[in-house]
N, C-alpha and C positions, 0 to 999 in steps of 0.2 A: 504494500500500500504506500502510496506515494503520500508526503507531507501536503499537498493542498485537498489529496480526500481529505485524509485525516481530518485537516483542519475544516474541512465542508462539512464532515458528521458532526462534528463538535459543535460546531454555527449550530445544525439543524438541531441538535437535540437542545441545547441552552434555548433557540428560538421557542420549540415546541414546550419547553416543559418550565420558562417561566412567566406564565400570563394571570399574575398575580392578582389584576384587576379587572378578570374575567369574570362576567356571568356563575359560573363554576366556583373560581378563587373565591367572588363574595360569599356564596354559600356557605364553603367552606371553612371559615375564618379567617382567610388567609387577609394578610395585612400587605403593605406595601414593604420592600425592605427598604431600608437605606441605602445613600449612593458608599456609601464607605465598601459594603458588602461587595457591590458591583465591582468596584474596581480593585478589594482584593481578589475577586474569581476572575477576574481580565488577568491579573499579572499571573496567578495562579497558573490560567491555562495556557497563559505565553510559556511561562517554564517547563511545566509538563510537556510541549509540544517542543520545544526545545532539549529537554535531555532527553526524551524518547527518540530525535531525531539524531543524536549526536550517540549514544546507546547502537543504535541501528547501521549509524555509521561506523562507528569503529566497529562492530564485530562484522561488518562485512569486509571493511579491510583487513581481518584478522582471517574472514574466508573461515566463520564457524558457522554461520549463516547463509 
């Protein structure tokens, strides 16, 4: 899997699964979070996507993968 899938499913599934001010969300309690929250899971998922990529790449220069 290439690093901009990756990063497509990632979009999709954050798009999909956070509509906190949905019809659904108000039912369910769900509240608005803070921007703090946001932008720790922004940097979260830059790094994640980042050591997985750098992970991927060295064991293929390593030829264990």
């Amino acid at each position: 899997m290439r690093f901009w899938q990756l990063l497509d499913i990632d979009g999709e599934h954050f798009a999909v699964g956070s509509p906190c001010r949905s019809p659904v969300g108000r039912y369910l309690g769900f509240t608005r979070l803070r921007s703090l929250y946001w932008s720790i899971l922004a940097v979260t998922l830059a790094c994640y996507l980042l050591l997985t990529q750098g992970v991927k790449s060295w064991l293929l220069r390593r030829r264990w993968i």
